[in-house]
PDB file with SEQRES, HELIX, SHEET and CRYST1 records, atoms N, CA, C and O in Angstrom:
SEQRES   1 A   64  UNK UNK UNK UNK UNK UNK UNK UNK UNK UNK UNK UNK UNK          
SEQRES   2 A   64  UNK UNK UNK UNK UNK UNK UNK UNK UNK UNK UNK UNK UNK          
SEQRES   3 A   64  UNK UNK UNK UNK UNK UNK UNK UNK UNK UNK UNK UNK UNK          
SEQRES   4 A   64  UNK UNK UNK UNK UNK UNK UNK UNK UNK UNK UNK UNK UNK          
SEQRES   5 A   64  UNK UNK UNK UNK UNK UNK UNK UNK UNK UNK UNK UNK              
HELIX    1 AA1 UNK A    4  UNK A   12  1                                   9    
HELIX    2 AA2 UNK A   20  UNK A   40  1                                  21    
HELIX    3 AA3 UNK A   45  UNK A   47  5                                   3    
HELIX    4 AA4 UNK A   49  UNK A   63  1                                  15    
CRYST1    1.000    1.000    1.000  90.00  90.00  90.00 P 1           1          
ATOM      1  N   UNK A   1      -8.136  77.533  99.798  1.00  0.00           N  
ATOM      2  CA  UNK A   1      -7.539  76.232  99.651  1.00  0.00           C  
ATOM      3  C   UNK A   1      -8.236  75.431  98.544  1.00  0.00           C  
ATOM      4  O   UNK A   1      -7.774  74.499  97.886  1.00  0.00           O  
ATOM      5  N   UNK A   2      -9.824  76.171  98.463  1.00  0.00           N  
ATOM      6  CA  UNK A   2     -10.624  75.069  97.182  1.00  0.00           C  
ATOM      7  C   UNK A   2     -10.324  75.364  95.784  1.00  0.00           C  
ATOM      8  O   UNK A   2     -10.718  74.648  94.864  1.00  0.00           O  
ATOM      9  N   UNK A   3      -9.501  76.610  95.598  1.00  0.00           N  
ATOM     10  CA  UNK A   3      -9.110  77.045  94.471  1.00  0.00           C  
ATOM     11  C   UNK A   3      -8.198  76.857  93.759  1.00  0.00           C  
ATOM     12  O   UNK A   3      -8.059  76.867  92.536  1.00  0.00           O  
ATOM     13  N   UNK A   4      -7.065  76.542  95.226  1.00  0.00           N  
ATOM     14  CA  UNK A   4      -5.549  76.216  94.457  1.00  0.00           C  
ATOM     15  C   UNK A   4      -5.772  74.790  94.320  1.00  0.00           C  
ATOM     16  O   UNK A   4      -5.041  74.151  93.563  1.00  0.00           O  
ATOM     17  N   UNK A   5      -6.819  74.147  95.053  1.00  0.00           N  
ATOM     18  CA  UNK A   5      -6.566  72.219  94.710  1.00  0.00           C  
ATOM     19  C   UNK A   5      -7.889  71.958  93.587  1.00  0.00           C  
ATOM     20  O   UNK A   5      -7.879  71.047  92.759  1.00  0.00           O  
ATOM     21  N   UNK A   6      -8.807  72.773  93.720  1.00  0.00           N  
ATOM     22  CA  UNK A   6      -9.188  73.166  91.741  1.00  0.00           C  
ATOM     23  C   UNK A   6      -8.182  73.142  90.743  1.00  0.00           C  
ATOM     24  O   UNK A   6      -8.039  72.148  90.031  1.00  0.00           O  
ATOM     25  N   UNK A   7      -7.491  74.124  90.633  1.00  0.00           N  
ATOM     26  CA  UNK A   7      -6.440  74.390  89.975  1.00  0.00           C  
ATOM     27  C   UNK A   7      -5.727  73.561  89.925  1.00  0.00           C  
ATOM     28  O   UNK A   7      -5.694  73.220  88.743  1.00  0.00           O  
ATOM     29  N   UNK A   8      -4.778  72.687  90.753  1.00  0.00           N  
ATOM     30  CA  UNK A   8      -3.712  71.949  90.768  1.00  0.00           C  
ATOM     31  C   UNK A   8      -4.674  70.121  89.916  1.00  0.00           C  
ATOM     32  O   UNK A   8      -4.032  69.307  89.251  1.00  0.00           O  
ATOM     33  N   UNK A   9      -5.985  69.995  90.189  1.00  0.00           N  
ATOM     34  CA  UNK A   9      -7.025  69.332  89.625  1.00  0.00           C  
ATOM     35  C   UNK A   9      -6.733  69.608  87.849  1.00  0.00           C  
ATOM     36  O   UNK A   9      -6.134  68.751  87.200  1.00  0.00           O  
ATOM     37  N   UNK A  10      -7.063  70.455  87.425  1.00  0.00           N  
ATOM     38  CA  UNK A  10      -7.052  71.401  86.033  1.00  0.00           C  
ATOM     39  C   UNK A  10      -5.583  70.654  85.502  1.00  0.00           C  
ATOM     40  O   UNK A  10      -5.515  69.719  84.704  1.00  0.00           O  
ATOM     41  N   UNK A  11      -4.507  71.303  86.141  1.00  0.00           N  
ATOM     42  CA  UNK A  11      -3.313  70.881  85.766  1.00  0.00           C  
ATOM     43  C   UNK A  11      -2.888  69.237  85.836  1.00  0.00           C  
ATOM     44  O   UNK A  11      -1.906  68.824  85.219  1.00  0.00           O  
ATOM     45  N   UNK A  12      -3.806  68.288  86.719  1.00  0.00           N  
ATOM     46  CA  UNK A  12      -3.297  67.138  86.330  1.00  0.00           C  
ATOM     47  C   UNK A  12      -4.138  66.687  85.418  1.00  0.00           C  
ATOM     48  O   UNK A  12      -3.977  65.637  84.796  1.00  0.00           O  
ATOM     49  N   UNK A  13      -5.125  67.497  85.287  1.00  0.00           N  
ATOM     50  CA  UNK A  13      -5.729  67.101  84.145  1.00  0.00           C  
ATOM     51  C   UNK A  13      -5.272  66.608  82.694  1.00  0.00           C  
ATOM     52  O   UNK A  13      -5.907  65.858  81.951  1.00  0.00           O  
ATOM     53  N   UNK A  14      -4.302  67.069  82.510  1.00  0.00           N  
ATOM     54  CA  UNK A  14      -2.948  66.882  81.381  1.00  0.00           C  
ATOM     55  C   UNK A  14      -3.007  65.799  81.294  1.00  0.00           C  
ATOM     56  O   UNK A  14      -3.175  65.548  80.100  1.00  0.00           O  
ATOM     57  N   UNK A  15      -2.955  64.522  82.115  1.00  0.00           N  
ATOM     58  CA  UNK A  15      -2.383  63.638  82.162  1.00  0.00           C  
ATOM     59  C   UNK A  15      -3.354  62.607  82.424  1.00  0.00           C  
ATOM     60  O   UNK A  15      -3.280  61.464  81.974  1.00  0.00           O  
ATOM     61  N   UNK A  16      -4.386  63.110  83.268  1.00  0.00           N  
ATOM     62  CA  UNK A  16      -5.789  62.205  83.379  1.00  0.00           C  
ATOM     63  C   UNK A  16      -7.214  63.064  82.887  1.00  0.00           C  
ATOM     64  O   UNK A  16      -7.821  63.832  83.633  1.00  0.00           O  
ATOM     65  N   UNK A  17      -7.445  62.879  82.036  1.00  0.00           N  
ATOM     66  CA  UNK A  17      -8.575  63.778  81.281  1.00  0.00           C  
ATOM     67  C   UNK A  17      -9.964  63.448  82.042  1.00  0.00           C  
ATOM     68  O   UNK A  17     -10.952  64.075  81.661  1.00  0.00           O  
ATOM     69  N   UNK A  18     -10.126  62.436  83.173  1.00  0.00           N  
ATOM     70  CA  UNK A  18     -11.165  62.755  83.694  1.00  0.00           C  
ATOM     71  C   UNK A  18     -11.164  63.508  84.872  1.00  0.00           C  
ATOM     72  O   UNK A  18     -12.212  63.506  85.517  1.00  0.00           O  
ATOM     73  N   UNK A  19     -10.292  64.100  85.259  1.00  0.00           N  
ATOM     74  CA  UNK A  19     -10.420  65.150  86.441  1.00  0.00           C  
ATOM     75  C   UNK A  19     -10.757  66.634  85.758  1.00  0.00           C  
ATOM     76  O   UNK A  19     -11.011  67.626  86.441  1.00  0.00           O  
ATOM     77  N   UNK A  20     -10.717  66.627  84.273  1.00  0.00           N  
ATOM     78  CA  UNK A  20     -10.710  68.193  83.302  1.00  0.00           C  
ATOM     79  C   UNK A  20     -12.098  68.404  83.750  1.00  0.00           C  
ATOM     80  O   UNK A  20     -12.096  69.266  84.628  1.00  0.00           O  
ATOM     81  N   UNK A  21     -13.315  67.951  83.493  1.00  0.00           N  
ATOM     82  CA  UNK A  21     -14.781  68.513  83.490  1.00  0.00           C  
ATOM     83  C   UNK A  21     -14.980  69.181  84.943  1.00  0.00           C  
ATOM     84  O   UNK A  21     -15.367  70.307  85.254  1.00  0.00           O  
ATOM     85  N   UNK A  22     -14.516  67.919  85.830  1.00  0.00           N  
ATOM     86  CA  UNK A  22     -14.922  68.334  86.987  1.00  0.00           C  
ATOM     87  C   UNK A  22     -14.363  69.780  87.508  1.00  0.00           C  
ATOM     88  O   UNK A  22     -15.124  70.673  87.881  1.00  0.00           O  
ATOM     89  N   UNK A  23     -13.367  69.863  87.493  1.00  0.00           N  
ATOM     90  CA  UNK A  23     -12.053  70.457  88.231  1.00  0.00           C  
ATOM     91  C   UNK A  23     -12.207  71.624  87.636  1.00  0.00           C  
ATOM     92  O   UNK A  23     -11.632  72.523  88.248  1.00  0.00           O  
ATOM     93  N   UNK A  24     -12.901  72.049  86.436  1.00  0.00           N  
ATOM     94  CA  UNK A  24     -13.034  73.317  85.238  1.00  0.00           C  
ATOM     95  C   UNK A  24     -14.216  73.571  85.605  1.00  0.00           C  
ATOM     96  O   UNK A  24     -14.450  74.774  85.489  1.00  0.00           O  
ATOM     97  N   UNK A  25     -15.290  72.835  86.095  1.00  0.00           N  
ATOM     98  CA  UNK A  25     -16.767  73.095  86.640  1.00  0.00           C  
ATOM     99  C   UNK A  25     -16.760  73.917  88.041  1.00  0.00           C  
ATOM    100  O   UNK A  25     -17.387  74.941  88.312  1.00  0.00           O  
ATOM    101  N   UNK A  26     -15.785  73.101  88.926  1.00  0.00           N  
ATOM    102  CA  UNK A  26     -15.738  73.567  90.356  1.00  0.00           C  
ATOM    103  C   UNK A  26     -15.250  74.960  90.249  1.00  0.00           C  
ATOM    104  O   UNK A  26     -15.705  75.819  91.005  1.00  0.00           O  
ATOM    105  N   UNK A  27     -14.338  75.245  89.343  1.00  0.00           N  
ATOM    106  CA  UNK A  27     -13.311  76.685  89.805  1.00  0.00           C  
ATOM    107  C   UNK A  27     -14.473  77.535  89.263  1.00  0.00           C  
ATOM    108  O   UNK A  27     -14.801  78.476  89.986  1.00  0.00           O  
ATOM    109  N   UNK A  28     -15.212  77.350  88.013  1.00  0.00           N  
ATOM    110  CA  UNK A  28     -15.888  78.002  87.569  1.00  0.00           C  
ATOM    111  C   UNK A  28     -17.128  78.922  88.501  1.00  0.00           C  
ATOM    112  O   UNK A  28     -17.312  80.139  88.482  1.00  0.00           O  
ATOM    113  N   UNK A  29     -17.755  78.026  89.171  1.00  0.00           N  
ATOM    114  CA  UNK A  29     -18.685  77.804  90.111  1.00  0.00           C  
ATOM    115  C   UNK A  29     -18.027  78.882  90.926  1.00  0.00           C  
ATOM    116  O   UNK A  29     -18.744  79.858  91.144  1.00  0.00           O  
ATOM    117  N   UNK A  30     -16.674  78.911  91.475  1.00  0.00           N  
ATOM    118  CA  UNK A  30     -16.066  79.591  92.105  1.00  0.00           C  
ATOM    119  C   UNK A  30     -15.868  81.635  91.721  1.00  0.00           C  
ATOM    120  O   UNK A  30     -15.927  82.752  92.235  1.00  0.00           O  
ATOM    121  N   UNK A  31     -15.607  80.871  90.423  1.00  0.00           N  
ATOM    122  CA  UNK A  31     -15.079  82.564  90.303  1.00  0.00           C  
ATOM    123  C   UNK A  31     -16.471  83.229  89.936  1.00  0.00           C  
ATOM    124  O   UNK A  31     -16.535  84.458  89.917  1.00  0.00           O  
ATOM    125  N   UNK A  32     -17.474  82.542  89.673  1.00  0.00           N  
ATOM    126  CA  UNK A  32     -18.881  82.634  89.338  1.00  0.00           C  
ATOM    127  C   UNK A  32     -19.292  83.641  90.329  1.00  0.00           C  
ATOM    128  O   UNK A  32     -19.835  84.739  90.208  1.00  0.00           O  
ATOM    129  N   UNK A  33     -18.735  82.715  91.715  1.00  0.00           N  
ATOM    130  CA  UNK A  33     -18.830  83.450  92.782  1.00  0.00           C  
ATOM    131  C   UNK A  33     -18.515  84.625  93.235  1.00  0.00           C  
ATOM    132  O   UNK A  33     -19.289  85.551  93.478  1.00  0.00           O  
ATOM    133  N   UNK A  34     -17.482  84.600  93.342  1.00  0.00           N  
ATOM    134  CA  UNK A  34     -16.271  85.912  93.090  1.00  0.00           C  
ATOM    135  C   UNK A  34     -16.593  87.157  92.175  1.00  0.00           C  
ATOM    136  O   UNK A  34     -16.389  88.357  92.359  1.00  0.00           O  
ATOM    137  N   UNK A  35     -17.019  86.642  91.395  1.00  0.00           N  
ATOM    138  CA  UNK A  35     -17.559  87.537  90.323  1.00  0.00           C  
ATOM    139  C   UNK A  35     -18.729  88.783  91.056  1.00  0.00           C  
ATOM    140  O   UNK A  35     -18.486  89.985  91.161  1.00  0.00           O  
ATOM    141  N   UNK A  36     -20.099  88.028  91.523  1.00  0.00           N  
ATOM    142  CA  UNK A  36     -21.106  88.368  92.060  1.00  0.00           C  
ATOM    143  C   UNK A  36     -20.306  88.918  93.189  1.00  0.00           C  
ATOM    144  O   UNK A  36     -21.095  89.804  93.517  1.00  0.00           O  
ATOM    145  N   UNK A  37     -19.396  89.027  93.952  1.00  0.00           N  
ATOM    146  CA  UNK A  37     -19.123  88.889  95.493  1.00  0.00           C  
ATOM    147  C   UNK A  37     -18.917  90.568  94.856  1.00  0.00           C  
ATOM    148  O   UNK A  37     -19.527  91.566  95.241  1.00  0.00           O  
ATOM    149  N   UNK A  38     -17.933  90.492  93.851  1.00  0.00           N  
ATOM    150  CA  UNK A  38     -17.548  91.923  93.679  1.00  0.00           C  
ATOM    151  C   UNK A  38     -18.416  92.975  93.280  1.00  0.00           C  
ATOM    152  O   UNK A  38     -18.067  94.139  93.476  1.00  0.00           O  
ATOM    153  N   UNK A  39     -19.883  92.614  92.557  1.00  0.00           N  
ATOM    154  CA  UNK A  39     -20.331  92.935  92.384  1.00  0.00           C  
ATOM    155  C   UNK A  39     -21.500  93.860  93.228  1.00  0.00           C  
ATOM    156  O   UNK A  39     -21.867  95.033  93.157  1.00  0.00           O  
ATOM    157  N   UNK A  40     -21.871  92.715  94.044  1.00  0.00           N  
ATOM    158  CA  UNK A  40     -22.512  92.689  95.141  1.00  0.00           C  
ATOM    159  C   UNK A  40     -21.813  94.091  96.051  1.00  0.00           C  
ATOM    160  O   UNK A  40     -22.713  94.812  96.481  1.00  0.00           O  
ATOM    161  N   UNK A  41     -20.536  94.535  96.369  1.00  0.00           N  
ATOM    162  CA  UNK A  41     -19.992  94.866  97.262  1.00  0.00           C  
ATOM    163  C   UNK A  41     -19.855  96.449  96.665  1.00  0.00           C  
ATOM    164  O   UNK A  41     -19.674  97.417  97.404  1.00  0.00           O  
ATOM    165  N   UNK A  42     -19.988  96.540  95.021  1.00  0.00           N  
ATOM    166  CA  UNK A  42     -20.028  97.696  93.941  1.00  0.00           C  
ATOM    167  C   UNK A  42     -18.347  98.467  94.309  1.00  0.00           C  
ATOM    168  O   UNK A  42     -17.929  99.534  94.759  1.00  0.00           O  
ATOM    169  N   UNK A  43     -17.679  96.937  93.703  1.00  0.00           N  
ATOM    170  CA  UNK A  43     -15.858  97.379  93.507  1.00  0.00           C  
ATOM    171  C   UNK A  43     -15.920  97.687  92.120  1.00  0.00           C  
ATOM    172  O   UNK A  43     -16.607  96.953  91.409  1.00  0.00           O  
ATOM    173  N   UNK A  44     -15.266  98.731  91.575  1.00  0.00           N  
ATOM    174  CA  UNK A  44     -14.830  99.371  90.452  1.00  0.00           C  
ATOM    175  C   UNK A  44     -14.765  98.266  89.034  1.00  0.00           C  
ATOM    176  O   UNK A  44     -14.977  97.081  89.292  1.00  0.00           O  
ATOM    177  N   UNK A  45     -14.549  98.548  87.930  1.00  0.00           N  
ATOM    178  CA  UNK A  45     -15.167  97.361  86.987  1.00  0.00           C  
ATOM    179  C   UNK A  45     -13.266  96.382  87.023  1.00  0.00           C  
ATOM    180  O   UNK A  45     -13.180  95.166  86.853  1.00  0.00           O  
ATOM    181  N   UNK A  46     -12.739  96.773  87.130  1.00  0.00           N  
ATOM    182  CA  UNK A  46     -11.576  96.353  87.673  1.00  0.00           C  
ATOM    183  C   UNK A  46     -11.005  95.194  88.015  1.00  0.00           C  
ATOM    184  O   UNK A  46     -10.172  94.395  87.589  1.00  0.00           O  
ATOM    185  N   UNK A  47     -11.889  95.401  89.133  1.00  0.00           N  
ATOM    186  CA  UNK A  47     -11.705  94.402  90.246  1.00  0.00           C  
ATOM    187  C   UNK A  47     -12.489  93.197  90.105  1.00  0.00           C  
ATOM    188  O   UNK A  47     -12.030  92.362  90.885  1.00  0.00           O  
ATOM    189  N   UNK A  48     -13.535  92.707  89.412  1.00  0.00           N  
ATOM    190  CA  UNK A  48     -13.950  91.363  88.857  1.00  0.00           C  
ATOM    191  C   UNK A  48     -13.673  91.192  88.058  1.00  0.00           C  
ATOM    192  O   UNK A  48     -14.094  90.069  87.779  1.00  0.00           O  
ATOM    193  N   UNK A  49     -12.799  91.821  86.795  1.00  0.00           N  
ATOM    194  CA  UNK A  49     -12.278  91.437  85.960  1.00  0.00           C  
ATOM    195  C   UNK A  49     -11.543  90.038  85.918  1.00  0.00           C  
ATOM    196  O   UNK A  49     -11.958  89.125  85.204  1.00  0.00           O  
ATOM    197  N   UNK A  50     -10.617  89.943  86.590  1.00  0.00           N  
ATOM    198  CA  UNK A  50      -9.896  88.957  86.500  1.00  0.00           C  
ATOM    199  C   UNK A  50     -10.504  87.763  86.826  1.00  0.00           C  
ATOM    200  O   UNK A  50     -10.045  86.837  86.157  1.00  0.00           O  
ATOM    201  N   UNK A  51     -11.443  87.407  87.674  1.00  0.00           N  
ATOM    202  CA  UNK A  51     -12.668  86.336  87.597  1.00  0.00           C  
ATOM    203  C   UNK A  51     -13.430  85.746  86.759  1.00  0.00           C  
ATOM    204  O   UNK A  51     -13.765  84.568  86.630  1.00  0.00           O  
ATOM    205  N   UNK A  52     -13.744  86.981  86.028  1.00  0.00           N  
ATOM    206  CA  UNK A  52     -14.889  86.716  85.240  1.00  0.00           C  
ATOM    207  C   UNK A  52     -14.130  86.155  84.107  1.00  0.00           C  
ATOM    208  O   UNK A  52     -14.769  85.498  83.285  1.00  0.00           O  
ATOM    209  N   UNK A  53     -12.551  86.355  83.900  1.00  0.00           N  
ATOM    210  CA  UNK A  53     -11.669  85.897  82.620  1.00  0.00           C  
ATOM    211  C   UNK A  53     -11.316  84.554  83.113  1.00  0.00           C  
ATOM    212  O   UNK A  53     -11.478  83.746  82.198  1.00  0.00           O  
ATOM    213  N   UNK A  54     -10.825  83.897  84.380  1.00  0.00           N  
ATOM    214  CA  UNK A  54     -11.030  82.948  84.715  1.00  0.00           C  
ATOM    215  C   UNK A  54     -12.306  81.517  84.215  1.00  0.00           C  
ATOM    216  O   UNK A  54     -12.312  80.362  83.790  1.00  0.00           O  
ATOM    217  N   UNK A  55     -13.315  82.707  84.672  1.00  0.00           N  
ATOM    218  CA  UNK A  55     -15.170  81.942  84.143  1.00  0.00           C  
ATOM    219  C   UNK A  55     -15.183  81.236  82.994  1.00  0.00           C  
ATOM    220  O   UNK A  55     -15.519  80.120  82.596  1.00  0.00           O  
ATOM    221  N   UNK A  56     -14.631  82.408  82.518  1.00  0.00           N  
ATOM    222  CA  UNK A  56     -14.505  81.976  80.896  1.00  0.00           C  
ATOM    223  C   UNK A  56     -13.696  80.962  80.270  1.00  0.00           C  
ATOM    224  O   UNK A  56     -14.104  80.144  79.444  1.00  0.00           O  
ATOM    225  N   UNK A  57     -12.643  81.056  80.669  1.00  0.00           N  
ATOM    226  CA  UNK A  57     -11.691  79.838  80.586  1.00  0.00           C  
ATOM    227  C   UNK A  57     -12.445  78.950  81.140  1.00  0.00           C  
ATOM    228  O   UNK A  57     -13.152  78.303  80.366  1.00  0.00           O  
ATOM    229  N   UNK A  58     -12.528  78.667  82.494  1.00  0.00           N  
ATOM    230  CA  UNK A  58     -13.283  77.572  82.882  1.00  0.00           C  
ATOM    231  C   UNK A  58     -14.168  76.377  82.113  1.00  0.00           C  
ATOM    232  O   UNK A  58     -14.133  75.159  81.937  1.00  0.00           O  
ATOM    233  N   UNK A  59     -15.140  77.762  81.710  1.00  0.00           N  
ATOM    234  CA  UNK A  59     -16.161  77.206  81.080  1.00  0.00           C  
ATOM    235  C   UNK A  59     -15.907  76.853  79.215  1.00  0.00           C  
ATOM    236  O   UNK A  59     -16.761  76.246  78.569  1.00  0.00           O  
ATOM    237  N   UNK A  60     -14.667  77.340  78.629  1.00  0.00           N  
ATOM    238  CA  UNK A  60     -14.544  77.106  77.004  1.00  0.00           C  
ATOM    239  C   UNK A  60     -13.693  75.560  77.687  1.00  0.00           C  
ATOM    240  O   UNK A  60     -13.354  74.719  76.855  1.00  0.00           O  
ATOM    241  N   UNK A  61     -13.480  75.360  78.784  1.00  0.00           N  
ATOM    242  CA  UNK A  61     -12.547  73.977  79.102  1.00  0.00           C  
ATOM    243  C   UNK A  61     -13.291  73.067  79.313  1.00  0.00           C  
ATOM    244  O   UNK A  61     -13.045  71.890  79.050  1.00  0.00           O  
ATOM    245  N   UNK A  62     -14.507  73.582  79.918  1.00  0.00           N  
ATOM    246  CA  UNK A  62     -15.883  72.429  80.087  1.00  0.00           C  
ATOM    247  C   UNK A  62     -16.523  71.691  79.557  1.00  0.00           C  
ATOM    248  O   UNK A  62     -16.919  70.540  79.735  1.00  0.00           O  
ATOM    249  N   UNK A  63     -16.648  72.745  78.579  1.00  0.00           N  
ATOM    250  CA  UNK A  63     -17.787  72.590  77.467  1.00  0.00           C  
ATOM    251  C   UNK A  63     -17.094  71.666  76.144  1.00  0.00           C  
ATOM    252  O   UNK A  63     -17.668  70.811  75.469  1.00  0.00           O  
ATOM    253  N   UNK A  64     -15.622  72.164  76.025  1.00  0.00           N  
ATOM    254  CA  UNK A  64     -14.646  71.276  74.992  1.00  0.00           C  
ATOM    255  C   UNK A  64     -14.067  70.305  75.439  1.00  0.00           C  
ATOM    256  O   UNK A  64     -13.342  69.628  74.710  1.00  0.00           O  
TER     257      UNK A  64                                                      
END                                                                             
């Protein structure tokens, strides 16, 4: 539930640019997580992929 109202955060971001830092920090933090979780658990290189491309976005949204 903290991901999709991250996300839905991100997207009103459009329109109110101070919810962008936060809302791009939190998911980040998240898939940060996700990332390690998969790691941790030794799933195929695969399967954190799509997190860690998330991260990244996150964080080029943060930082700009």
């Amino acid at each position: 539930m903290l991901k999709v109202g991250l996300a839905a955060a991100l997207l009103f971001s459009i329109w109110d640019q101070r919810a962008t830092q936060p809302a791009a920090i939190g998911l980040g933090v998240l898939m940060l997580g996700a990332f390690v979780m998969h790691l941790k658990v030794k799933d195929p290189i695969s399967k954190p992929l799509p997190s860690l491309a998330v991260l990244a976005m996150c964080a080029a949204i943060a930082l700009l």
